[in-house]
py3Dmol code that shows the C-alpha trace and the ligand (Angstrom):
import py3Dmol

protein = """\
ATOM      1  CA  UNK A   1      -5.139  67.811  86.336  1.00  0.00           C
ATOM      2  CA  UNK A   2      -4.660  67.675  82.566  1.00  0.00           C
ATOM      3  CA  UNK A   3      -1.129  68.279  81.060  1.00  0.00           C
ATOM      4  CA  UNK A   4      -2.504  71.705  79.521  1.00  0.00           C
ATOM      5  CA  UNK A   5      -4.173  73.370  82.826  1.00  0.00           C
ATOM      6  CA  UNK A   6      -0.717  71.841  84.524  1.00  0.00           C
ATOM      7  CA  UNK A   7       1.354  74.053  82.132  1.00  0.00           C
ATOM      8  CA  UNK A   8      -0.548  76.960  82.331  1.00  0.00           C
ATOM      9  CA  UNK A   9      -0.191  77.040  85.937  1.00  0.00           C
ATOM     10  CA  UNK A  10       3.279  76.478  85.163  1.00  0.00           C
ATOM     11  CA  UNK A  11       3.193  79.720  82.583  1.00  0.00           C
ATOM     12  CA  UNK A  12       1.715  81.449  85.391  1.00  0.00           C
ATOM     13  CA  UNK A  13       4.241  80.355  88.404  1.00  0.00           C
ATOM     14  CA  UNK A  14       7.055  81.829  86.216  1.00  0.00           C
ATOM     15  CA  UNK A  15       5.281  85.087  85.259  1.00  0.00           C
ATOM     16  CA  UNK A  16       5.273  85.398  89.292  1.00  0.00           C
ATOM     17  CA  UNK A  17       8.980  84.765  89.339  1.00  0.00           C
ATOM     18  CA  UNK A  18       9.887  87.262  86.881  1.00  0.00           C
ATOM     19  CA  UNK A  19       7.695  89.952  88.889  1.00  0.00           C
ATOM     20  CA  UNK A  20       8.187  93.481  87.465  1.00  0.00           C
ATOM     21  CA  UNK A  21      10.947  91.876  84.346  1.00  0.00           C
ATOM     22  CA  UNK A  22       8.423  92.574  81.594  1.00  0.00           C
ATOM     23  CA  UNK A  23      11.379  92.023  78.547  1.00  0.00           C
ATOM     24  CA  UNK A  24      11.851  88.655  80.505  1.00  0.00           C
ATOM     25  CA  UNK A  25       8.134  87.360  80.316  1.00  0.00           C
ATOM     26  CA  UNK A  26       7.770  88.346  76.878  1.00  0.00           C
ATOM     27  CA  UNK A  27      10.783  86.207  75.846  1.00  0.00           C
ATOM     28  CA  UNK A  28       9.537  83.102  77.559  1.00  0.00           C
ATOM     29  CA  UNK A  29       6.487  83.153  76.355  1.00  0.00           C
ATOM     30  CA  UNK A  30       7.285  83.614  72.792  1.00  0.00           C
ATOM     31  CA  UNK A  31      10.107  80.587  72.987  1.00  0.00           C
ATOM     32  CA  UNK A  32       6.988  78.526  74.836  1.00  0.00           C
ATOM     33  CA  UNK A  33       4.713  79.314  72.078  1.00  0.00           C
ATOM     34  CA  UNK A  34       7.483  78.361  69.012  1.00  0.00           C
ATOM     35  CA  UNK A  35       8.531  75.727  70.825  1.00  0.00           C
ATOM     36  CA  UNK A  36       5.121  74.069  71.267  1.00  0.00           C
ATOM     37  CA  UNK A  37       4.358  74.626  67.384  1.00  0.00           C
ATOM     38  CA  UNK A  38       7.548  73.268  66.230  1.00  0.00           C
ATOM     39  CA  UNK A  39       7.330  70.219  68.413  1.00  0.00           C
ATOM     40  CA  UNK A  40       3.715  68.971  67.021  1.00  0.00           C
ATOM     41  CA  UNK A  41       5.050  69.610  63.489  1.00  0.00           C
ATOM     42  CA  UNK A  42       7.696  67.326  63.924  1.00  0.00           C
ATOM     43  CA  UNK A  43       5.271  64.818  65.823  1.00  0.00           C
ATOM     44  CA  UNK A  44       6.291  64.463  69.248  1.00  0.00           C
ATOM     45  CA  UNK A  45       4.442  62.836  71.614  1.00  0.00           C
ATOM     46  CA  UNK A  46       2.306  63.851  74.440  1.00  0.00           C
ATOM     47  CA  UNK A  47       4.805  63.169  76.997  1.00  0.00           C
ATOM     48  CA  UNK A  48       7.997  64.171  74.913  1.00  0.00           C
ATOM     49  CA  UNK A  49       5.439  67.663  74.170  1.00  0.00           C
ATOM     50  CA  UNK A  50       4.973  68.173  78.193  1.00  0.00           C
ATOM     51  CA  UNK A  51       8.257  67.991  78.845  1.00  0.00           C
ATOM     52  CA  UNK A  52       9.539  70.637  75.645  1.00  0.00           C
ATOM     53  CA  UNK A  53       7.245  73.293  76.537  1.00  0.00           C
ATOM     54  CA  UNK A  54       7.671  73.167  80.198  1.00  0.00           C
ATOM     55  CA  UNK A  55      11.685  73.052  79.767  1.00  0.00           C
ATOM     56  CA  UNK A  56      10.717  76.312  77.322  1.00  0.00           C
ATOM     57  CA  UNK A  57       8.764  77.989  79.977  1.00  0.00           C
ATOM     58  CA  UNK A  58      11.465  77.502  82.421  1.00  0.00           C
ATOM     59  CA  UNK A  59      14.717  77.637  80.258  1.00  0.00           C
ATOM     60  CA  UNK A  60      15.985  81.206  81.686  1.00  0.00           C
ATOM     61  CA  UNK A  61      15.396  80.600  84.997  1.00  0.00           C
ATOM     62  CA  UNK A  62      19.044  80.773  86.010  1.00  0.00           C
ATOM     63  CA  UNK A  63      19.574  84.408  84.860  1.00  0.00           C
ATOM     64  CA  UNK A  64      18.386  85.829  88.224  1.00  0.00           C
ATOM     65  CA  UNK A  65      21.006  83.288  90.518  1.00  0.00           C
ATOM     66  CA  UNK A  66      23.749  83.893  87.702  1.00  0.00           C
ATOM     67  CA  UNK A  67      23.540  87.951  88.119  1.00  0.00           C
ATOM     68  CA  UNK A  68      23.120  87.332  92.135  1.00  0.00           C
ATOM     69  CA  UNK A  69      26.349  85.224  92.261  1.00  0.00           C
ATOM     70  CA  UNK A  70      28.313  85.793  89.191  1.00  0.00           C
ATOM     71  CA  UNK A  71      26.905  89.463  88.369  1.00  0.00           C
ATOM     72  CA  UNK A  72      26.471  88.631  84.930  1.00  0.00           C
ATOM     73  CA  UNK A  73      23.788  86.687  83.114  1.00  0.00           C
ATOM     74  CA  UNK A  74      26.261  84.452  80.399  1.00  0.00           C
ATOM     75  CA  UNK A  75      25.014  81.447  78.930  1.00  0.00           C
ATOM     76  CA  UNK A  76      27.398  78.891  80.664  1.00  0.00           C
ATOM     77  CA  UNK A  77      26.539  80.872  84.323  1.00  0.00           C
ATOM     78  CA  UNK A  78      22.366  80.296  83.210  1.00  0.00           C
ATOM     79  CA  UNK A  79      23.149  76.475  82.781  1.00  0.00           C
ATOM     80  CA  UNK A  80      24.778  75.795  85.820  1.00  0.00           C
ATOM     81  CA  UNK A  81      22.350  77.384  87.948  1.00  0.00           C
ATOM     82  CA  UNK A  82      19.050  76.883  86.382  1.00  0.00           C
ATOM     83  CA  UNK A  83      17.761  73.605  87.298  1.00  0.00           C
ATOM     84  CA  UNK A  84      17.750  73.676  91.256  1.00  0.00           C
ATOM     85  CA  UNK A  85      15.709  77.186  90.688  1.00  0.00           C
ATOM     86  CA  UNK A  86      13.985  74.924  87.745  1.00  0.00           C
ATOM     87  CA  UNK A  87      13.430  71.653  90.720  1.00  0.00           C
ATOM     88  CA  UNK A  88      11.779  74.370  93.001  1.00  0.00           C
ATOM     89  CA  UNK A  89       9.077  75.804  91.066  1.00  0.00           C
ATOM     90  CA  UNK A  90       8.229  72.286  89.400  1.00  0.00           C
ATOM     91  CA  UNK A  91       7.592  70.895  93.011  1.00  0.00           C
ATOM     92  CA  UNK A  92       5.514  74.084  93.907  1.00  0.00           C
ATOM     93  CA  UNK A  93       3.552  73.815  90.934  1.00  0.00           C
ATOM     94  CA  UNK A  94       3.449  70.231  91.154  1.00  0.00           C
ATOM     95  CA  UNK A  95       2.223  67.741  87.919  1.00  0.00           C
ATOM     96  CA  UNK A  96       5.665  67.078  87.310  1.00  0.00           C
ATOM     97  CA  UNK A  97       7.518  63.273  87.794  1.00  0.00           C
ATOM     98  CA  UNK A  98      10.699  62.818  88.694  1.00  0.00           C
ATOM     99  CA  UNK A  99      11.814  61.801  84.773  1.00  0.00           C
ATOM    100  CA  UNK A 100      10.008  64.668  83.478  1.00  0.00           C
ATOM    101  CA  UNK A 101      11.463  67.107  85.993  1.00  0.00           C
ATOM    102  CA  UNK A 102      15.116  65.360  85.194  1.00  0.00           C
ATOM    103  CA  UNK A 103      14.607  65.942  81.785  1.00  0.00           C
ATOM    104  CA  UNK A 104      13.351  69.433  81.903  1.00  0.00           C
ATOM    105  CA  UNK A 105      16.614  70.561  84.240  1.00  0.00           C
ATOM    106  CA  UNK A 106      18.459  68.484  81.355  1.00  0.00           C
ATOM    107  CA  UNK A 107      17.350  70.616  78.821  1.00  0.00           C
ATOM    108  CA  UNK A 108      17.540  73.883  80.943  1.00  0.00           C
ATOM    109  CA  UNK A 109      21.615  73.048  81.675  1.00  0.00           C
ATOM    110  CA  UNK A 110      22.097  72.636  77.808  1.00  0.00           C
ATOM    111  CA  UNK A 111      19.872  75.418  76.160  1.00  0.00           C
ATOM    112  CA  UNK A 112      23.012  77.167  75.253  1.00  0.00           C
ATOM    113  CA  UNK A 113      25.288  73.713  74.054  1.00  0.00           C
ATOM    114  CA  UNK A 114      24.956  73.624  70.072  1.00  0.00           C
ATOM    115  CA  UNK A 115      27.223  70.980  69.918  1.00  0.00           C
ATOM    116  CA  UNK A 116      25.709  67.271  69.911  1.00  0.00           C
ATOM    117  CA  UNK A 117      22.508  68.143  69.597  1.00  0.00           C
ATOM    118  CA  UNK A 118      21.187  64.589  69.127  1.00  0.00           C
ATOM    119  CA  UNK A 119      17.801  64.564  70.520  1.00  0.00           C
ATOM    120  CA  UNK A 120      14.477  66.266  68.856  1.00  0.00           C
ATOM    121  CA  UNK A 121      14.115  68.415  72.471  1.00  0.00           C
ATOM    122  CA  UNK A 122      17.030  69.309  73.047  1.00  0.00           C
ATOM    123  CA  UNK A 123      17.368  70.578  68.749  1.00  0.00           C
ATOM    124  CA  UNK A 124      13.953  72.415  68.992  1.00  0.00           C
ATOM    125  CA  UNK A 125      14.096  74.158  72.297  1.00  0.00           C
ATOM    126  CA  UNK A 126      17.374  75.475  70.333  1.00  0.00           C
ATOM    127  CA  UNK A 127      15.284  76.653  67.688  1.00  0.00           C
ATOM    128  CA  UNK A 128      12.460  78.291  69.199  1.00  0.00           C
ATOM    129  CA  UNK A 129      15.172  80.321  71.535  1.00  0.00           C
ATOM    130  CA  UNK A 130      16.661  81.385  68.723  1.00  0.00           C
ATOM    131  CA  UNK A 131      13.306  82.335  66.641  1.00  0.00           C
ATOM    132  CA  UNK A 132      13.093  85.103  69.291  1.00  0.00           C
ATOM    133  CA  UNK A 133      16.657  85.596  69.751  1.00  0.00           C
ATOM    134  CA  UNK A 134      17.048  86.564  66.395  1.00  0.00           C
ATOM    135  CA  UNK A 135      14.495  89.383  66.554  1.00  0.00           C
ATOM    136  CA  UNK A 136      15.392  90.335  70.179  1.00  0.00           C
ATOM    137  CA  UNK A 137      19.199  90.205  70.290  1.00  0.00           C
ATOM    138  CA  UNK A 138      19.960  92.281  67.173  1.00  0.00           C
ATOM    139  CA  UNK A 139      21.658  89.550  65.355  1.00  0.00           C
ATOM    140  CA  UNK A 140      22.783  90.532  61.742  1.00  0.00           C
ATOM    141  CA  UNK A 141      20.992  88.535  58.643  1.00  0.00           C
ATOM    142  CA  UNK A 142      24.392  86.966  57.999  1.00  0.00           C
ATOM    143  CA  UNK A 143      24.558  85.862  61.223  1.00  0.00           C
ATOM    144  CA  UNK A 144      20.847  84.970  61.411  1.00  0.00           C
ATOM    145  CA  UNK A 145      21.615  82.412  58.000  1.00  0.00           C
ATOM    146  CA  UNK A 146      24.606  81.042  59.553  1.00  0.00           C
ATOM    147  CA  UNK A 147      22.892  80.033  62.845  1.00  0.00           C
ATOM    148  CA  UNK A 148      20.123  78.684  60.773  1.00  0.00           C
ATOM    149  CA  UNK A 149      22.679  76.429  58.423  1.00  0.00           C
ATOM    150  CA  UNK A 150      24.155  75.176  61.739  1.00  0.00           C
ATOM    151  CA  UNK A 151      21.955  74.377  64.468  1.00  0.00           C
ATOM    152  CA  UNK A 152      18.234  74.295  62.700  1.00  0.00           C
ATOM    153  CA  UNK A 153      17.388  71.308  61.556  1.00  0.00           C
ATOM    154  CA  UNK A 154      13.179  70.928  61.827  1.00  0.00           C
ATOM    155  CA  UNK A 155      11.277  71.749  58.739  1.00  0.00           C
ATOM    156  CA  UNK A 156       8.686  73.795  60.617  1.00  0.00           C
ATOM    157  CA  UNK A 157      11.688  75.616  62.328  1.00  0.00           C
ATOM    158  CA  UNK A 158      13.377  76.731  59.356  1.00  0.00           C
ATOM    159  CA  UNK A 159      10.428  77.531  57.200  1.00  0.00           C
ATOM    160  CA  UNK A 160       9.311  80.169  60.171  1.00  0.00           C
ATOM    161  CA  UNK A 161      12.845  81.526  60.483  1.00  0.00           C
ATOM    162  CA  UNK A 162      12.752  81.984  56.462  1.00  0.00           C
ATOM    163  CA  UNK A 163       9.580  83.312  56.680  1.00  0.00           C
ATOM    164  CA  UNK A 164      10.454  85.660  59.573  1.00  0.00           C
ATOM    165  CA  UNK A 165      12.992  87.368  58.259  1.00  0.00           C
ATOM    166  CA  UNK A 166      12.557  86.701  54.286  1.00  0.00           C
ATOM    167  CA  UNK A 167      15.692  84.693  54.093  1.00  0.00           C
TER     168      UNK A 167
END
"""
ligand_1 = """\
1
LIG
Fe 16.003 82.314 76.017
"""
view = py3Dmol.view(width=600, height=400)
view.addModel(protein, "pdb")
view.setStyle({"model": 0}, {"cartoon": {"style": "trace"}})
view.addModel(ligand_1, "xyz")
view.setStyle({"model": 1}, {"stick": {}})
view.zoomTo()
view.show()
């Protein structure tokens, strides 16, 4: 199976997990989408590609387990518990090695750490979040620059975000 019909099913096995959350499957599909542009603008490969925009399909997936045993959704809660929900749905859809399904629950327990961001992933999964974050949380423009100055740091990334939101 190619990487592309893999990921799709992928898009599709989480759609089924979110069942009936419609604000929930709009928001990972967006962050897929960004993410995938951003990371062939800044020329990753095919592998280090496979691995972004599956960890973007997936990157919520402890908000459901957080609410269930913490009864709230925060950041910190989502880390902890979204790669063993993350490990299940990657062996169900299958397509997925064990390095690339290490490195997506990597980037799933860290999509809320802004601090030493050192890898391109890790930085643009970041960014795309926050491309839909910004429109979907309600964040103020002062707040929407300051993120911007601090965690964006890919060309493509910024220029949307300007773009976006005329900034
Ligand atoms: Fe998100």
């Amino acid at each position: 199976m190619t990487k592309q019909a893999t990921l799709a099913r992928l898009m599709r096995a989480m759609i089924k997990y979110d069942c009936g959350d419609v604000p929930r499957i709009q928001h990972f599909v967006k962050v897929h989408n960004f993410a995938r542009i951003i990371g062939i603008a800044e020329g990753l490969g095919e592998e280090e590609l496979f691995v972004l925009e599956a960890a973007a399909i997936l990157h919520d997936i402890g908000i459901h387990a957080a609410e269930a045993k913490y009864g709230n959704c925060s950041g910190k809660h989502q880390e902890e518990l979204g790669p063993d929900e993350a490990k299940k749905i990657l062996k169900e859809v299958s397509g997925f090695d064990e390095n690339q399904t290490e490195r997506i629950c990597w980037l799933i327990a860290h999509h809320h750490t802004y601090t030493d961001v050192t890898s391109a992933d890790h930085r643009i999964l970041l960014e795309a979040d926050f491309l839909v974050n910004s429109f979907e949380g309600n964040v103020s423009k002062e707040g929407i620059i300051s993120f911007c100055k601090n965690v964006f740091r890919s060309e493509s990334a910024i220029a949307m975000l300007s773009d976006m939101w005329n900034i």
